[in-house]
N, C-alpha and C positions, 0 to 999 in steps of 0.2 A: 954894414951897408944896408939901408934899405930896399925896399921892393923898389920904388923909383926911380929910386937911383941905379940898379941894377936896369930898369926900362931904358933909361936915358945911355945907357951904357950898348943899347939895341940887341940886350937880353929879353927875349918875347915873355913876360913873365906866367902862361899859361903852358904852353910849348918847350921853351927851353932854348926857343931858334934862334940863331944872333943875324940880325941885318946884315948883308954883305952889302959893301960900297961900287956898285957899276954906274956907268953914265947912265944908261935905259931905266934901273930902279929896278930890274929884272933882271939876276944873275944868268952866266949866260948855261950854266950847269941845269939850274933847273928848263929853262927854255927847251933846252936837247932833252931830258927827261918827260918834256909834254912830247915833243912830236915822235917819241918812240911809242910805233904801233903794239906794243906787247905790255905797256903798260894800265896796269888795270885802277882806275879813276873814274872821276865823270866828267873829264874833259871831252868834247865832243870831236870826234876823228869824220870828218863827211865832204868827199870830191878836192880833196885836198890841200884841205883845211884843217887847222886845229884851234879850239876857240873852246871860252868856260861854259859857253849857255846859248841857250836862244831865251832872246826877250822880245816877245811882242808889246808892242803900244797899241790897244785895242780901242778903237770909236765905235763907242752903242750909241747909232741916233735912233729920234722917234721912238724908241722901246716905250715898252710898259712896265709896271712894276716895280720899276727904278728906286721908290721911296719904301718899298719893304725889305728888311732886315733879314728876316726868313727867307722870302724868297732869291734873297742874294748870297744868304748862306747853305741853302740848296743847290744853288749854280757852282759855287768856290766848290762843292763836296762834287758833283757831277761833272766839274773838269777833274778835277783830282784822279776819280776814276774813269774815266774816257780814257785822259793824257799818260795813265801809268806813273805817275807821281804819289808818293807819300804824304799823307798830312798827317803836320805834327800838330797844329792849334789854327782855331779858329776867330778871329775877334773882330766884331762890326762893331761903330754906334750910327746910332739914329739922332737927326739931328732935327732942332724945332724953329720952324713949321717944317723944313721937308729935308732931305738928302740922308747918304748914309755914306758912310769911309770903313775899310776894311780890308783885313791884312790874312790871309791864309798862309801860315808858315809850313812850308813845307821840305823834307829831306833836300827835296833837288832844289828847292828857293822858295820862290812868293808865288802868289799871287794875289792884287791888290784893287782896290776899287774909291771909288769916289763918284758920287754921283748926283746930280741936278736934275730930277724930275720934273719939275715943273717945267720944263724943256728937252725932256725923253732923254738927255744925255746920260751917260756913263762911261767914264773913263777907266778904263781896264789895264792892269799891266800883267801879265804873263810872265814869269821869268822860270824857263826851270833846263837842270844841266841832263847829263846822263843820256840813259836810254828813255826818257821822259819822251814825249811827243804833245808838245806845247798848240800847235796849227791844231789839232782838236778842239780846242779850247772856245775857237772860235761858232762852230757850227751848237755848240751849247748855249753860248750865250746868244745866237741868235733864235734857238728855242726859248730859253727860258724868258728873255726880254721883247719877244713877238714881234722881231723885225729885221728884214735882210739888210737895214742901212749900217753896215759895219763896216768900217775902214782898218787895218791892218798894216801896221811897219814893223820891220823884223830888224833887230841888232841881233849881232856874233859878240856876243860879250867877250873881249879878253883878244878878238881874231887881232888887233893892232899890232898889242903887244908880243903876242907869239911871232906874227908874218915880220915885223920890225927886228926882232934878233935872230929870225933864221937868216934873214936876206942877209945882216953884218956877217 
């Protein structure tokens, strides 16, 4: 039998896991496994709640700087340590005549960028689990980008899924 075949079979072939068949797509074993408080993960336990991450969707208007490289991979290392997040890799390009897109991989997730200078924008995503503190992240790039017009949305990665099979 092949690897494939043994995939198609919803053998995880990294893992070893086999897919279980529920309606939600989320067994309901591991669901009770998140909202036990003694369990040690980086699922986020807060006001009672349980959810995989916080993701911010961050708006840098009017900023400066928007079209350097460096200085947007100065900001990605200075939320890292603000936020108490890991980085594992860093990768930007630079694009011609202007912008730059980039991906900071980190332990607890991303954080990612894309940006149109020539109109101060920057689009930022934030995403990290744990005991990480992402809302940091925020007062950085409004340093490093020299401007308070920031706009801020927060998703509960994952909170659906969880609150959906506790309630059944």
């Amino acid at each position: 039998m092949t690897d494939a075949n043994l995939f198609q079979l919803g053998i995880g072939l990294e893992t070893g896991a086999h897919e279980e068949d529920t309606a939600s797509g989320v067994p309901t074993a591991i669901v009770n496994s998140l909202v036990d408080a003694d369990r040690e993960d980086h699922f986020i336990r807060r006001d009672g709640k349980v959810f995989a991450g916080t993701h911010l969707i961050i708006e840098v208007m009017k900023g400066t700087g928007l079209d350097c490289q460096t200085r947007i991979e100065d900001a990605f290392r200075k939320m890292v340590d603000v936020c108490g997040a890991t980085l594992l890799h860093i990768h930007t390009h630079k694009f011609s005549p202007q912008g730059v897109s980039g991906v900071a991989v980190l332990a607890e997730s991303h954080i990612s960028v894309h940006t149109w200078p020539e109109i101060g924008y920057g689009a930022f995503d934030v995403f990290m689990c744990g005991d990480a503190e992402p809302w940091k992240a925020v007062d950085v790039l409004k340093s490093a980008f020299e401007t308070n017009m920031v706009e801020v949305r927060e998703l509960l990665r994952g909170e659906e899924i969880v609150a959906k099979e506790v309630a059944a």
